[in-house]
N, C-alpha and C positions, 0 to 999 in steps of 0.2 A: 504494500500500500504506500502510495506518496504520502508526503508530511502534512498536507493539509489531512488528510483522510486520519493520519492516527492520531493527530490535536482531536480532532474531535473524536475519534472509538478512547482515547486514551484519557481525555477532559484534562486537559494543560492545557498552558498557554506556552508561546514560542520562547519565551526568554525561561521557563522552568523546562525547556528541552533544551535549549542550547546549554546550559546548564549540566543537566543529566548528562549528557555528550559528551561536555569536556570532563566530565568526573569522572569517565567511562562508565558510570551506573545503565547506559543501554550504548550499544555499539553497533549502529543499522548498516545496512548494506550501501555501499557508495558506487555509484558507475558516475561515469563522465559528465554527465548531466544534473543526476541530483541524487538522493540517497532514498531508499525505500524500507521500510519496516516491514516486520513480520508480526503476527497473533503472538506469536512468545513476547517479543518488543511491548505489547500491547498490556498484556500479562505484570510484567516484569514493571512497566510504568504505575499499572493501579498498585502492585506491589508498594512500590516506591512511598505511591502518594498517600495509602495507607498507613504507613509506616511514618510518616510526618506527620500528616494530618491526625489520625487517628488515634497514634500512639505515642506523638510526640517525640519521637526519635531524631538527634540531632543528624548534623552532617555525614559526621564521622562512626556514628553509628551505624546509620545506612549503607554505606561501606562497607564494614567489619561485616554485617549481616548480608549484603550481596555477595561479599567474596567467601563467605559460610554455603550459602544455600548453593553456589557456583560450584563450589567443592564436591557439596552432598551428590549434584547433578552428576558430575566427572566419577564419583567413585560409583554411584549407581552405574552407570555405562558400562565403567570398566568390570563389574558384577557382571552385570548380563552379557557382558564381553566374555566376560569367564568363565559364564555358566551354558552358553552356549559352545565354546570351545572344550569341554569337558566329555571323555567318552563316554558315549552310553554303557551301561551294564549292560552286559548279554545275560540271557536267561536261557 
C-alpha cells in the first residue's frame, strides 16, 4: 500500500511516521519512486500507537519492546525452521 493508504489503515499522521522511520520502529519497502507498506507495517504501527497512547510507554521503551517482540519473531522462524528440518520417525 502507498503512504497515503497506511496514514489512514494505520490512523497517524505524517510527521508520527516520519518519525517511526527514522527510529526504524517500521522499515517499509523503498523503490525508486516512493516506499510502500505492508499489513505487518500496519500491525506493527497500531502496535506502536498502542503502546504510547494507551500504555504510556516512552521512546525508549518502545524500542526495547520492538526489538523484544522482533527477537521473539526470528526465534519463532528459526523453530519452525527446525522443526521442519527434523526427520520424521519411521514406524
Amino acid at each position: 500500500m502507498n503512504k497515503q493508504q497506511f496514514l489512514n489503515n494505520a490512523g497517524v499522521e505524517v510527521q508520527t511516521l516520519e518519525f517511526w522511520i527514522e527510529q526504524q520502529w517500521l522499515i517499509p519497502d523503498r523503490t525508486t519512486a516512493d516506499i510502500s507498506f505492508s499489513e505487518t507495517d500496519v500491525a506493527r504501527a497500531h502496535l506502536i500507537r498502542d503502546l504510547k497512547a494507551d500504555l504510556g510507554v516512552n521512546d525508549e521503551g518502545v524500542d526495547v519492546i520492538l526489538h523484544l517482540v522482533d527477537q521473539l519473531h526470528g526465534l519463532r522462524k528459526a523453530f519452525e525452521q527446525l522443526h521442519a528440518d527434523m526427520p520424521k520417525p519411521s514406524r
